[in-house]
C-alpha positions in Angstrom: 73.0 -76.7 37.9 69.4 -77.0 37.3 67.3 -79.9 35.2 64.2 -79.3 33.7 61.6 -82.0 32.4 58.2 -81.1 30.9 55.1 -83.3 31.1 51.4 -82.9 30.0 51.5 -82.5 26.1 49.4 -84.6 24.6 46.6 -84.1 21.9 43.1 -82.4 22.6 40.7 -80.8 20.2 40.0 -76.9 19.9 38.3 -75.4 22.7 39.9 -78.0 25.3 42.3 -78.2 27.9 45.9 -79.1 28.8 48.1 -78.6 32.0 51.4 -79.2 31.4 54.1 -79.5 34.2 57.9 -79.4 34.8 59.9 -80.6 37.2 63.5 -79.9 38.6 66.2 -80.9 39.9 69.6 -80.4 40.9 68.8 -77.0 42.5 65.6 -75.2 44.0 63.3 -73.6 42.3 63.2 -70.5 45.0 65.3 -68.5 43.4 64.2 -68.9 39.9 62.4 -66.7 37.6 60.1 -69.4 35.3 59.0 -69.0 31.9 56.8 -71.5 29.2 58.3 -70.9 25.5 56.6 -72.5 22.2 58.4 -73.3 19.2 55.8 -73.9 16.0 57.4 -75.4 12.9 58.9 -72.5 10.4 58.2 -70.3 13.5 60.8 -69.1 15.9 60.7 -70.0 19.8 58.4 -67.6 21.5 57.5 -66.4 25.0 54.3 -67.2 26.3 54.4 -66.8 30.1 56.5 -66.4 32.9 56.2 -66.1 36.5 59.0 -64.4 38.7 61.1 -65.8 41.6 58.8 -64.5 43.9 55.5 -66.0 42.3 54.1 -62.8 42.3 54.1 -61.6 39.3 53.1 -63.3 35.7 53.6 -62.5 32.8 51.5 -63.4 29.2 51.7 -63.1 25.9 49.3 -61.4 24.4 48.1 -64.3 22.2 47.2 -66.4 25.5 46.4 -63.8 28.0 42.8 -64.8 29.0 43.5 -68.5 28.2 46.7 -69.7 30.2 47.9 -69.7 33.8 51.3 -70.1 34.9 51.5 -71.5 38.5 54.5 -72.4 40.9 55.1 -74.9 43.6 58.3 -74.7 45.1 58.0 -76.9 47.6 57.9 -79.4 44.6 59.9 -77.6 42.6 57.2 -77.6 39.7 55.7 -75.0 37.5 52.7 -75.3 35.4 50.8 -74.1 32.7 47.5 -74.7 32.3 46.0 -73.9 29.2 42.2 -73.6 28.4 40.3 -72.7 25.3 43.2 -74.0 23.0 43.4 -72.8 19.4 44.8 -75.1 16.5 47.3 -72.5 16.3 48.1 -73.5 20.0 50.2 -76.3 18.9 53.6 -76.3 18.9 56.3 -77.8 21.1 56.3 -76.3 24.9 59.3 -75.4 26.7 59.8 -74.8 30.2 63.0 -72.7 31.0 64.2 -71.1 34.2 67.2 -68.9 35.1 68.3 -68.0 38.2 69.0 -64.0 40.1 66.9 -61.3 38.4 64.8 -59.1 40.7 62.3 -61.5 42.5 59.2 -59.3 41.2 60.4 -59.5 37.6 60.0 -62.1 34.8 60.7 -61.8 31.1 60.3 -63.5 27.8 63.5 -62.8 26.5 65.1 -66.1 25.3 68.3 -65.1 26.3 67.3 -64.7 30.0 67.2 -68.1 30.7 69.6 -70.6 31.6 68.0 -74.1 32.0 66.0 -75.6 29.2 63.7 -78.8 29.3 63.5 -81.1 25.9 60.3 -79.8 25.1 56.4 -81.6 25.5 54.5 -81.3 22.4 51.0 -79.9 22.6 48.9 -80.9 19.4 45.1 -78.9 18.8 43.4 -80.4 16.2 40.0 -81.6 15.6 
């Protein structure tokens, strides 16, 4: 069983920057495929990056390719996503997920993928 807890949200204004983090426990990371989902209000949750078990490959949506980077730690058994350049329509509630097996070179942003959910940071961009 894996736990999940996001950190970082907060509010900044367009054009700044967040990094947001998660944490687990209860397992390792190592095996893990990674992924950072948004959920907007009215909207549904969406994909937005993901980085395999391996950490070599990532993954972005095409609405923050350019703008985000997804990172992993193991040792720490943390994942980031720091965010640059943020848009008003950047705001939304930020989920980090993870789900264990998959092929280590191989991430997706198919909701039901993932196994382990965090509660969710909220990132506001506003002026």
């Amino acid at each position: 069983q894996l736990q999940v807890v996001e950190s970082g949200g907060g509010s900044v204004q367009p054009g700044g920057s967040l990094t947001l983090s998660c944490v687990a426990s209860g397992s390792s990371f190592y095996y893990y495929a990674l992924g950072w989902f948004r959920q907007a209000p009215g909207k549904e949750r969406e994909g937005i990056s993901c980085i395999s078990s391996s950490g070599d490959v990532s993954n972005y949506a095409d609405s923050v390719k350019g703008r985000f980077t997804i990172s992993r730690d193991n040792a720490k058994n943390t994942v980031y996503l720091h965010m640059n350049s943020l848009k008003p329509e950047d705001t939304a509630v930020y989920y980090c997920t993870a789900t264990p097996g998959g092929l280590p070179y191989y991430c997706s942003f198919y909701v039901a993928h993932y196994h382990y959910w965090g509660q969710g940071t909220q990132v506001t961009v506003s002026s």
